[in-house]
C-alpha positions in Angstrom: 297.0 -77.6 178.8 293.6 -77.8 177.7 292.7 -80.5 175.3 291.4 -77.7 172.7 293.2 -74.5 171.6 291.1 -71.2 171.2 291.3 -69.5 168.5 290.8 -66.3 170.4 288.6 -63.2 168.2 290.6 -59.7 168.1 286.8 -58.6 169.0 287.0 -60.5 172.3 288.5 -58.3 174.5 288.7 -55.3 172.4 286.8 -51.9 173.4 287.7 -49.5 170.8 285.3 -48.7 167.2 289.2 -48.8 165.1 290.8 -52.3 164.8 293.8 -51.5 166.8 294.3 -52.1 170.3 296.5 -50.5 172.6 296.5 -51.7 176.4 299.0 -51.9 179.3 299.6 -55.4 180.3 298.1 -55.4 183.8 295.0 -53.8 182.9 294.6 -56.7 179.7 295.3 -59.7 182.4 292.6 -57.7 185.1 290.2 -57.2 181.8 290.3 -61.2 181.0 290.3 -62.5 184.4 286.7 -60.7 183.9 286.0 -63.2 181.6 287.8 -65.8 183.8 290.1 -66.7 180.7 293.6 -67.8 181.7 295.8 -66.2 179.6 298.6 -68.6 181.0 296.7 -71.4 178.4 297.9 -71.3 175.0 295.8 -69.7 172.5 296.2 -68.9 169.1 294.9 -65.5 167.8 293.4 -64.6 164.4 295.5 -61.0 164.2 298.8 -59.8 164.4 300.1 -58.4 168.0 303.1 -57.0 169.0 303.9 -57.3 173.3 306.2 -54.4 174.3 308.0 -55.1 177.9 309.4 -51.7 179.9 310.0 -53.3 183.5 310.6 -56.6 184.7 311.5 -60.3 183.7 308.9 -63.2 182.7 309.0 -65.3 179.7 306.0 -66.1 177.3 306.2 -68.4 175.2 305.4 -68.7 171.3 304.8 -71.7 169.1 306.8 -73.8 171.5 309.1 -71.8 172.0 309.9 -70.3 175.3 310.9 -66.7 175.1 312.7 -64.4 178.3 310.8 -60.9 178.7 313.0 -58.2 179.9 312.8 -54.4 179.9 313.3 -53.6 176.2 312.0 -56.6 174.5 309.4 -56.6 171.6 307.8 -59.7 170.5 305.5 -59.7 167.2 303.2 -62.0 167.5 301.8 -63.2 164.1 298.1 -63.8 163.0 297.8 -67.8 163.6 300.7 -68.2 165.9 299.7 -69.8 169.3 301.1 -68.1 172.4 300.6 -68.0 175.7 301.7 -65.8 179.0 302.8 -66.2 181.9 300.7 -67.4 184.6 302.0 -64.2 186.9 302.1 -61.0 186.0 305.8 -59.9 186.6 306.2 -57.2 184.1 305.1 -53.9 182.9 304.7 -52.5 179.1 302.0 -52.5 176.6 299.8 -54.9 174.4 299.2 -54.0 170.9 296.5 -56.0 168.9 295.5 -55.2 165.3 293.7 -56.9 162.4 295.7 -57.4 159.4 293.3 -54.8 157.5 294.6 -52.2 159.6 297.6 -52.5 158.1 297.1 -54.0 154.2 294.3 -51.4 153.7 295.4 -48.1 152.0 299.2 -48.6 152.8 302.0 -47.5 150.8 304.4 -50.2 149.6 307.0 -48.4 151.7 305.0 -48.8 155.0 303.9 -52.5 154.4 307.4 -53.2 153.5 308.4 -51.8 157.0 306.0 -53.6 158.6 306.5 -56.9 156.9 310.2 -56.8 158.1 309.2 -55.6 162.0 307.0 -59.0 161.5 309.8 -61.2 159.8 311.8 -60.9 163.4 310.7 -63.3 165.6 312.3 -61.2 169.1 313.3 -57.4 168.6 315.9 -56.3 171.5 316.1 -52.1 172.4 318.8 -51.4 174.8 317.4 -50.5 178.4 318.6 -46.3 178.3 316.8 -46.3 174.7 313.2 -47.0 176.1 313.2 -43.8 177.1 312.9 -42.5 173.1 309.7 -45.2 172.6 307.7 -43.7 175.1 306.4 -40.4 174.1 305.4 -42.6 170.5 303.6 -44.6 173.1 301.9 -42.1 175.1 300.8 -40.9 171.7 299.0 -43.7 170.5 297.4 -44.5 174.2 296.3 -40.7 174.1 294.9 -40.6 170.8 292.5 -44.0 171.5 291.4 -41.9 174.7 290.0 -39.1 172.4 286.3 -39.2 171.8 286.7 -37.3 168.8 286.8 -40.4 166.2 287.5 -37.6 163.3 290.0 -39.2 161.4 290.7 -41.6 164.2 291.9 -44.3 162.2 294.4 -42.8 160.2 296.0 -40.6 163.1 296.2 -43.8 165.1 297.8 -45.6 161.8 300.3 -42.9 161.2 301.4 -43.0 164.7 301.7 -46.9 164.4 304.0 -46.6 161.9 305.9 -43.9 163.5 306.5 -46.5 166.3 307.4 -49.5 164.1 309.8 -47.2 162.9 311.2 -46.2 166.3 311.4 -49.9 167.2 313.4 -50.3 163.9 316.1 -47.9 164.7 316.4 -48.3 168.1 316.5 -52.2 168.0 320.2 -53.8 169.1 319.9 -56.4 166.6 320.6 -54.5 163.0 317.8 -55.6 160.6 319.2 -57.0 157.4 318.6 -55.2 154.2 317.1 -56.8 151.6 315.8 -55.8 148.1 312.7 -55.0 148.4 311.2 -56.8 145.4 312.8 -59.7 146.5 311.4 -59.4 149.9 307.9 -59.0 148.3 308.0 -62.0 146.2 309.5 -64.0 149.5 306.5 -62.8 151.0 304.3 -63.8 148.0 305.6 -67.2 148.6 304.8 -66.8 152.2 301.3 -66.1 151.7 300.8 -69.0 149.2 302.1 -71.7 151.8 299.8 -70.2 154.4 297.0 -71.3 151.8 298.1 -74.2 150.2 300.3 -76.4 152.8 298.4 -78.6 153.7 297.8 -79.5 149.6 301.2 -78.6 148.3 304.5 -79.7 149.6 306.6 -78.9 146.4 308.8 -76.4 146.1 309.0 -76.4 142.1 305.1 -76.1 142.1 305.0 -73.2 144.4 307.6 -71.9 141.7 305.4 -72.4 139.2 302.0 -70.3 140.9 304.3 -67.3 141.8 305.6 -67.6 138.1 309.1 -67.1 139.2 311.7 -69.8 138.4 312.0 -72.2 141.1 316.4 -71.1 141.3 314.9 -67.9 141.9 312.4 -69.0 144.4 315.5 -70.9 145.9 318.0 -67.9 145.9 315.4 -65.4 147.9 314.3 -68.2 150.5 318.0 -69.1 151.7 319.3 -65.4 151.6 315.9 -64.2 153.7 315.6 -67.5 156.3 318.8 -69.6 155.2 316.4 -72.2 154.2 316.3 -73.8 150.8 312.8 -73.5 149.5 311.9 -76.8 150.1 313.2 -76.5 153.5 310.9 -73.8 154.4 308.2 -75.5 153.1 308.8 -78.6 155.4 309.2 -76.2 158.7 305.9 -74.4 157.9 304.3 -77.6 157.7 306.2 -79.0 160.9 304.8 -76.4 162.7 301.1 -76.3 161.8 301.3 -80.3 162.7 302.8 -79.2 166.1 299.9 -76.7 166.6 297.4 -79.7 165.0 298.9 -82.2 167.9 299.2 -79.9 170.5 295.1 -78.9 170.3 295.1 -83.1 171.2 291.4 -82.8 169.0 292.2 -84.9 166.4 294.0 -88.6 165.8 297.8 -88.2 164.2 295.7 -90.4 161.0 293.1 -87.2 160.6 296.2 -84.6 161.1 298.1 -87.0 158.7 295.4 -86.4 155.8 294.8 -82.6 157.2 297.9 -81.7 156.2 298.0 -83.9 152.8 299.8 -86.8 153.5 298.6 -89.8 151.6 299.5 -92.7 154.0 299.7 -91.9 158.1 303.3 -94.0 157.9 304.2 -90.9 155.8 303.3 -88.1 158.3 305.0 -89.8 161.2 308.3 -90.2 159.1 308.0 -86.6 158.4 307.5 -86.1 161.7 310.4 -88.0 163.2 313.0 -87.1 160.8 312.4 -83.6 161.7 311.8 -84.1 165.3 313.3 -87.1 166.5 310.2 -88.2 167.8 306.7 -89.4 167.0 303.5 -87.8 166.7 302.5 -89.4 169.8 305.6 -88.7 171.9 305.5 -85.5 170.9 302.1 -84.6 172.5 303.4 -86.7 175.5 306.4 -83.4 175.9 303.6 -81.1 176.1 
């Protein structure tokens, strides 16, 4: 690993005037081995992906995490997450890259609600013999970028988008939980806040307090969405920015330790360990 994680630009290898990306995997590993960028390092990217696989077996691996590719797997990748591939190209399928605005602007509340819960699923599984009904929503979208004609471009390729998240939804193998919807909003809501504020915030009551919910409440939606108490969700958001934080190897475990807004380092590394079983240091020392 290198001692510094990129925070790679959706602009970077993107060649289309929408924000939305739609490329087979070969042709994305032959378009940054152009750039000689190794897309076996791990990166993190500032926009939301989602990797489709249609033929063979790899693994790629997200925040730590090692994940096994296989024809009919669908990984959403998240804005922030670090990923990386594998070093050989061993599979076929497509790459879709988007910025966030391409979905949050001029969306209903239905279809950001559909999105949000394709994006709360960390691995989507279709069944081999069901590929077959993703494909023409595919060719779609890959035909539609191919048009010169950018008349209404945007919105065809956003309709079509969500045509496919769709799809992916009711084809996947593992059944998608139901929730109510204005409870997965405000879980959401509280999503968004610790995105902002975790590094300044590790109470769950105060978090409570800015959604203007009461913190039961706040309680209730986090352990029926993630089985997690609030607090507890809290703490594994913060784990896992540290882990990003240590894995970059750019800063000292003292300036990660006041990054992330503990008072005293001896604090941070308790955290650490009673989470982990290990210290900062021996931590990096895995990677």
């Amino acid at each position: 690993m290198e001692d510094k994680i990129e925070n790679i630009l959706f602009s970077r290898f993107v060649k289309q005037p929408v924000p939305f990306e739609f490329i087979p995997i070969h042709e994305l590993y032959e378009r940054v081995s152009e750039e000689n960028y190794d897309l076996s390092v791990p990166h993190r990217i500032d926009f939301h992906a989602l990797i489709i696989v249609l033929e063979g077996e790899s693994y790629h691996t997200v925040d730590f995490k090692k994940e096994a590719l296989s024809p009919g797997v669908i990984l959403p990748i998240s804005k922030g997450q670090v990923h990386s591939f594998h070093k050989e190209l061993n599979i076929k399928g497509y790459v879709i890259g988007f910025e966030e605005d391409f979905i949050t602007q001029n969306t209903t509340d239905k279809n950001l609600f559909q999105f949000l819960q394709i994006y709360h699923t960390s691995r989507i599984q279709i069944a081999q013999e069901s590929l077959s009904a993703l494909k023409p929503v595919l060719q779609l979208i890959e035909g539609f970028l191919k048009d010169e004609n950018t008349n209404l471009k945007l919105e065809i390729v956003y309709t079509t988008f969500m045509t496919l998240l769709l799809q992916i939804k009711r084809l996947a193998c593992n059944v998608h939980k139901t929730y109510d919807s204005q409870r997965f909003k405000d879980f959401h809501r509280f999503k968004q806040l610790i995105s902002k504020h975790y590094h300044e915030l590790h109470n769950a009551k105060a978090y409570a307090a800015r959604l203007d919910v009461s913190y039961n409440y706040l309680n209730e939606i986090s352990k029926e969405i993630v089985s997690k108490t609030a607090k507890e969700f809290i703490d594994s958001w913060l784990l896992l920015e540290i882990k990003r934080n240590l894995s970059e190897k750019k800063y000292t475990s003292q300036e990660i330790a006041f990054k992330m807004g503990f008072n005293e380092p001896s604090n941070f590394i308790r955290f650490f360990k009673k989470h982990t079983g290990l210290t900062p240091l021996q931590f990096q020392e895995t990677l």
